[in-house]
C-alpha positions as CSV (number, residue, x, y, z in Angstrom):
1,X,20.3,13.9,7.5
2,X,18.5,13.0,11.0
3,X,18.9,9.8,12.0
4,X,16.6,7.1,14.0
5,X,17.6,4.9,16.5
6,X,16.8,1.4,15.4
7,X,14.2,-0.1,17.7
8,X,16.3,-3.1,18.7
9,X,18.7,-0.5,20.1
10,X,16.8,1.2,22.0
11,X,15.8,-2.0,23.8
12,X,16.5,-5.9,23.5
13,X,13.7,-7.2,21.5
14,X,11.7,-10.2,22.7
15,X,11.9,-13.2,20.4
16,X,7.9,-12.6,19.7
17,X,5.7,-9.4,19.4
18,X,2.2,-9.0,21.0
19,X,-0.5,-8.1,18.5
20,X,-3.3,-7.0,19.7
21,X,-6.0,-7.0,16.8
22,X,-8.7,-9.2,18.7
23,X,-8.4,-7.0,21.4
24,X,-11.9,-5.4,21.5
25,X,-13.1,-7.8,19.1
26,X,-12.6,-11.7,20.3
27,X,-10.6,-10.9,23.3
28,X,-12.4,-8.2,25.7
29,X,-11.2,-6.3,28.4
30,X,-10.5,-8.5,31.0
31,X,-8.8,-11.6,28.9
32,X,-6.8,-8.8,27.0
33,X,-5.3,-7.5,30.0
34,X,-4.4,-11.1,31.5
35,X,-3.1,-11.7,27.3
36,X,-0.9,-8.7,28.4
37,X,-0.1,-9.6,32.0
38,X,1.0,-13.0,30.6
39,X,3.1,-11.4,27.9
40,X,4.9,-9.6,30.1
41,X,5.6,-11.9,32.8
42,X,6.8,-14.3,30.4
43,X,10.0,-11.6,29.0
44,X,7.5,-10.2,26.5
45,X,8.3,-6.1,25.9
46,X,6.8,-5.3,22.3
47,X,2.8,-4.5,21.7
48,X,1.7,-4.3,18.6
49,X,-1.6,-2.2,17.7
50,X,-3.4,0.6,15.3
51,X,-5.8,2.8,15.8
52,X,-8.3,1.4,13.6
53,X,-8.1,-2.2,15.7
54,X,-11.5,-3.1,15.8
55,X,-14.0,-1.2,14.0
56,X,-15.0,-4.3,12.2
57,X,-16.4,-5.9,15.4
58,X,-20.5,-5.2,15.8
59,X,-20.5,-1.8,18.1
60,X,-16.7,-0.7,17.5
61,X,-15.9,2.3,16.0
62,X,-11.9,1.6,16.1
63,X,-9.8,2.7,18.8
64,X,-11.0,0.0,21.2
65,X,-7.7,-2.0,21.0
66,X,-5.7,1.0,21.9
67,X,-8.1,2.2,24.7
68,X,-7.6,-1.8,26.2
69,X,-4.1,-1.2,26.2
70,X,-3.9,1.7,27.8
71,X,-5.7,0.8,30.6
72,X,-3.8,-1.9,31.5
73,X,-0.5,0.4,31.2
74,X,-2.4,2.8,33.9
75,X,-2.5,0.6,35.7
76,X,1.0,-1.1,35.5
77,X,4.8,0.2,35.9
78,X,5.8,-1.0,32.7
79,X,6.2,1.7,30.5
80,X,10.2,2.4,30.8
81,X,10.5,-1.3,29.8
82,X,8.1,-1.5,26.7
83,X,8.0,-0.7,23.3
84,X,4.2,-0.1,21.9
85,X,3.7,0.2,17.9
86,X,0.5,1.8,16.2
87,X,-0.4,2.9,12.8
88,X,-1.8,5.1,11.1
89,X,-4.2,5.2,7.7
90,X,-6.7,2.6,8.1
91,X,-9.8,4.2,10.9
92,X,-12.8,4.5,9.5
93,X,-12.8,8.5,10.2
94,X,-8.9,9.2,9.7
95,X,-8.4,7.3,6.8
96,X,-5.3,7.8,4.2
97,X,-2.4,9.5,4.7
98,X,-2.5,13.2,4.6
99,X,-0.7,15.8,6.8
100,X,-3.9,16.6,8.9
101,X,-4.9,12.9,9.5
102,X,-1.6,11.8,10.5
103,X,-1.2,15.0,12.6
104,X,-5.1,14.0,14.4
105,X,-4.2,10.3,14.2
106,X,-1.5,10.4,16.3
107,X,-2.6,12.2,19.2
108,X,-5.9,10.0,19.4
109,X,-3.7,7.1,19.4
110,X,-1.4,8.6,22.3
111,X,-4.4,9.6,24.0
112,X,-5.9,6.4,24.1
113,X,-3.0,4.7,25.2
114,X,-2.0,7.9,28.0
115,X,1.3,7.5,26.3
116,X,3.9,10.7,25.6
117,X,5.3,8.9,22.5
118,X,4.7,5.6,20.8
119,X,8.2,3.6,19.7
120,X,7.2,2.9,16.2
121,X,4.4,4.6,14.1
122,X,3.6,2.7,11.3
123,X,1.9,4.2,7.7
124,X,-0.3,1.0,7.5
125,X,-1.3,1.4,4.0
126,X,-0.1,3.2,1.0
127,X,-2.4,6.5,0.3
128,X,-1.5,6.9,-3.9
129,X,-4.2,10.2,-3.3
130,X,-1.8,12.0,-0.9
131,X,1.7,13.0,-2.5
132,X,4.4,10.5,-1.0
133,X,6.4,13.9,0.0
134,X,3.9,14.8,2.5
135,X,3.3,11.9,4.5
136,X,6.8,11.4,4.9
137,X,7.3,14.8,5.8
138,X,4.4,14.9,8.2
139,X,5.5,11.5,9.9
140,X,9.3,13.1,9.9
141,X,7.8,16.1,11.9
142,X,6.4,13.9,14.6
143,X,9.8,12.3,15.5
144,X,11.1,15.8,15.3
145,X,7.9,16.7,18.1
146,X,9.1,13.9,20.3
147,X,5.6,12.2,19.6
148,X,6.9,9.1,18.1
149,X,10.8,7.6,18.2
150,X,10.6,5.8,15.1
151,X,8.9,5.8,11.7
152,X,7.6,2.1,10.2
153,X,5.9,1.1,7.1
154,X,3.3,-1.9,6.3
155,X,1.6,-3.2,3.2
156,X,3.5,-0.8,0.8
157,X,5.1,-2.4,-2.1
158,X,8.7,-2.4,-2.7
159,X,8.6,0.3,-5.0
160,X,6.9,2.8,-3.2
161,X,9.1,1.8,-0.3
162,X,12.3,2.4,-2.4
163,X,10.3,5.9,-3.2
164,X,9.6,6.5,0.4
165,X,13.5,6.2,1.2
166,X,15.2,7.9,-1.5
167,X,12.9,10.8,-0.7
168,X,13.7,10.7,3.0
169,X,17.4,11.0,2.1
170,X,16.6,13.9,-0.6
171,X,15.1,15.6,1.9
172,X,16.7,14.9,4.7
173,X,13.8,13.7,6.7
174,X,14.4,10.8,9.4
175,X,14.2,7.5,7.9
176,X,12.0,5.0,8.5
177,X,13.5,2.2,10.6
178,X,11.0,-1.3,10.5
179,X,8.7,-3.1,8.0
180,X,5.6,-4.8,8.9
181,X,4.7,-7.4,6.0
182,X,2.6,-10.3,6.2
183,X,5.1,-13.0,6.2
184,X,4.5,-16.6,7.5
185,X,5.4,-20.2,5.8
186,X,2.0,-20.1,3.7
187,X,2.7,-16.0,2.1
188,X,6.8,-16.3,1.3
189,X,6.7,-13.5,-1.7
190,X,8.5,-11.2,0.6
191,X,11.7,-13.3,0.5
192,X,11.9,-11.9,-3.2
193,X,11.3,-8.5,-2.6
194,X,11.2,-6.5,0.3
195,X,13.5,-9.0,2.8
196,X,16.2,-8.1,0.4
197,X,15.0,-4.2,0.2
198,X,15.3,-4.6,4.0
199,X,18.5,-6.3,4.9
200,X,20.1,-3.5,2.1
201,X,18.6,-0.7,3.9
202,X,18.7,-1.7,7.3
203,X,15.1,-2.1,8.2
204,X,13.9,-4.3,11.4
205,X,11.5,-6.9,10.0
206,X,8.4,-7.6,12.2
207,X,6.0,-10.0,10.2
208,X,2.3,-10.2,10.7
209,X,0.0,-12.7,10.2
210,X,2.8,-15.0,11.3
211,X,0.6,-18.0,12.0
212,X,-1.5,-17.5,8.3
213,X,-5.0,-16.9,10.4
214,X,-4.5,-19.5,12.9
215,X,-3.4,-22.0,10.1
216,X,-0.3,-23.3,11.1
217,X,-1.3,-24.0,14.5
218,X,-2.7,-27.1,12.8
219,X,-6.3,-26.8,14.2
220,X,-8.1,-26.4,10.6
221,X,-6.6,-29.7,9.2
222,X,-10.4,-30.1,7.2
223,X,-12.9,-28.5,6.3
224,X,-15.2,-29.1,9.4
225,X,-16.8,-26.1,11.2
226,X,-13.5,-24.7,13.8
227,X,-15.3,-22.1,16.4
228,X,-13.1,-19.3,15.7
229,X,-13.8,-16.0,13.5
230,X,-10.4,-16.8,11.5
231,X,-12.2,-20.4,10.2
232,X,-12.4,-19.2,6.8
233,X,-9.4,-17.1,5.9
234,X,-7.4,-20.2,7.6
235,X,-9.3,-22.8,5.4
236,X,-8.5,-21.1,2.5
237,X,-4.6,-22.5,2.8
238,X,-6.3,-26.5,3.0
239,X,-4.4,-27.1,-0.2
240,X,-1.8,-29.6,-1.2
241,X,0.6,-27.4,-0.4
242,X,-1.1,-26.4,2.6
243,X,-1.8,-30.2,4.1
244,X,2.3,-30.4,3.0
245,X,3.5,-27.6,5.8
246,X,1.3,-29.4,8.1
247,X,2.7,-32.4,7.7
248,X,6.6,-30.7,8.2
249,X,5.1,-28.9,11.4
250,X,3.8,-32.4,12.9
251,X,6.7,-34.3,11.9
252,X,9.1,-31.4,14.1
253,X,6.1,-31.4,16.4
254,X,6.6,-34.5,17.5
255,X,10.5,-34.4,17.6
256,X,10.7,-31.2,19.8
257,X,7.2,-32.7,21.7
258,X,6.3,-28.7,20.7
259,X,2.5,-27.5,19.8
260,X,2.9,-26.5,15.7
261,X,2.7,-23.0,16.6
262,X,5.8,-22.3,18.0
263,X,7.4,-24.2,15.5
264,X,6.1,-22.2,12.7
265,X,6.9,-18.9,14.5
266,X,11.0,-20.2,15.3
267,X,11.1,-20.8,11.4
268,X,10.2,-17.0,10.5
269,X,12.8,-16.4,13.5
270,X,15.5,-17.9,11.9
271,X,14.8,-15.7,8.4
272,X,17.8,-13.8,7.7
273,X,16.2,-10.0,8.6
274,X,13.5,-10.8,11.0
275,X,13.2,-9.4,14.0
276,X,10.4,-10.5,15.6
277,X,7.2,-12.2,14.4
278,X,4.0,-10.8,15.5
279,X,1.4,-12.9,17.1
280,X,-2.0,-12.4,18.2
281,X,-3.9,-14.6,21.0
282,X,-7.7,-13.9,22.0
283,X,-7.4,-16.7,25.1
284,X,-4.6,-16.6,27.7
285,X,-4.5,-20.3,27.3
286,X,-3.4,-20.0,23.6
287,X,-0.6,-17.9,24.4
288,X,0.6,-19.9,26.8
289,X,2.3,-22.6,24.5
290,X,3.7,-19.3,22.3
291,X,5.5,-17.8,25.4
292,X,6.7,-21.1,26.6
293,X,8.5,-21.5,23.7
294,X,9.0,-17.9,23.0
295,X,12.7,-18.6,22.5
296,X,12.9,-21.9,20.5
297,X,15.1,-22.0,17.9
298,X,15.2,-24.7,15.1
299,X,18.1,-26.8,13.7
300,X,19.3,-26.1,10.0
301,X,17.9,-29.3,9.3
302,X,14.3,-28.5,10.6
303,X,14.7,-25.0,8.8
304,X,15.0,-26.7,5.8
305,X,12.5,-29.4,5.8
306,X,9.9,-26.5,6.6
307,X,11.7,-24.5,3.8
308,X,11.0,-27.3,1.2
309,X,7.6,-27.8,2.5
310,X,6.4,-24.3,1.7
311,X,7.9,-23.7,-1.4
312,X,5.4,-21.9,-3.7
């Protein structure tokens, strides 16, 4: 059966991965590439993006994330040292995940970014209209072509990830290697399911949506206007349990003298299966804090108090 290098051995992981969603969107072309610049300079070596990142923006048609990125890597001796992640499934005009879109997805992708091969290519979402055999085989084909090193998977259920590898195997097609769930201390169902599914099949865990939509960085403690285009998917966590996180965050806030963000992005660190959580800023001054503290990691005893604070 081929094998796949995991990505964390084909280089040291940084403690936090880049996403790069607002890119195009919130953050244009000049902030993103100082976002990047700052990343870097701070021991950051892992982008996150997709090739449908951010056709929801007025005038995007998806791709312009991608295109942001790789100017700034034309411009910038970085390549031997970073690892870049897209996906595949989710552009308005390559949607699903058949053969001939992955096949046309991925050279758009390495196109825009004027890579060779992209480290991780993630299926982003399940496609129950292509038969599961295909896509894999068509994703196995691309490591074979030296276009990608590594296969990922994101927002498929447990199932039709336990489907996805016991094909792979079967067939003898290269396995995928990393997981991209949403995972953060608001959204813990993955500690049931597919943490276990991971740590049993050996699967690098890189969770998105690690700070819940800006959440648990503590700014949308009411339900007064926030100016930021997150506002509402954030304010949907302003529950009991919700105002209950807060209140663990500030109270090993104030002990570590440490923004909230940080704090909540050590906790997912200290997971048992995480890799890396992904984290998106659209200012360079919010990333700051997150890079600062890029390697913080928590006691037991804070892991616990935030562990009792989000329990469903």
């Amino acid at each position: 059966m081929p094998s796949q290098l995991a990505v964390s051995q084909q280089i040291k992981v940084a403690p936090m991965v880049l996403g790069t969603n607002v890119f195009g969107w919130t953050a244009d072309v000049e902030v993103s590439h100082r976002i990047l610049d700052g990343y870097v300079a701070a021991g950051g070596n892992f982008i996150d993006t997709a090739d449908s990142y951010s056709f929801w923006a007025e005038g995007n048609s998806g791709g312009e994330a991608e295109t942001i990125i790789g100017s700034w890597l034309a411009r910038r001796d970085v390549r031997d040292g970073i690892l870049v992640a897209s996906k595949v499934s989710h552009h308005p005009q390559l949607s699903g995940m058949a053969p001939s879109t992955i096949n046309a997805a991925v050279d758009g992708s390495l196109t825009r970014l004027g890579l060779d091969y992209l480290d991780i290519y993630y299926a982003h979402f399940d496609d129950p209209s292509t038969p599961l055999v295909e896509s894999i085989e068509a994703m196995s084909g691309l490591v074979d072509r030296g276009k990608i090193r590594s296969i990922g998977i994101s927002n498929y259920s447990p199932e039709r990830i336990t489907q996805w590898l016991e094909i792979s195997e079967r067939e003898g097609f290269h396995l995928p290697v990393a997981l991209e769930p949403q995972y953060n201390l608001m959204e813990r169902d993955v500690e049931a399911s597919l943490l276990p599914l991971a740590e049993k099949h050996s699967l690098e865990v890189y969770p998105y949506y690690s700070l819940a939509h800006g959440f648990l960085t503590g700014k949308y403690r009411s339900t007064h206007d926030v100016d930021s285009v997150r506002a509402a998917d954030a304010k949907r966590y302003l529950t009991a349990r919700g105002e209950k996180v807060l209140g663990a965050l500030a109270q090993v806030s104030t002990d570590r003298a440490c923004p909230f963000a940080p704090i909540a992005l050590a906790w997912l660190r200290a997971k048992t299966g995480v890799t890396a959580p992904i984290v998106s800023a659209r200012t360079v001054a919010q990333l700051e804090p997150l890079v600062a503290n890029m390697h913080l990691a928590l006691t037991e005893g804070e892991v616990q108090l935030l562990d009792e604070a989000s329990q469903p």
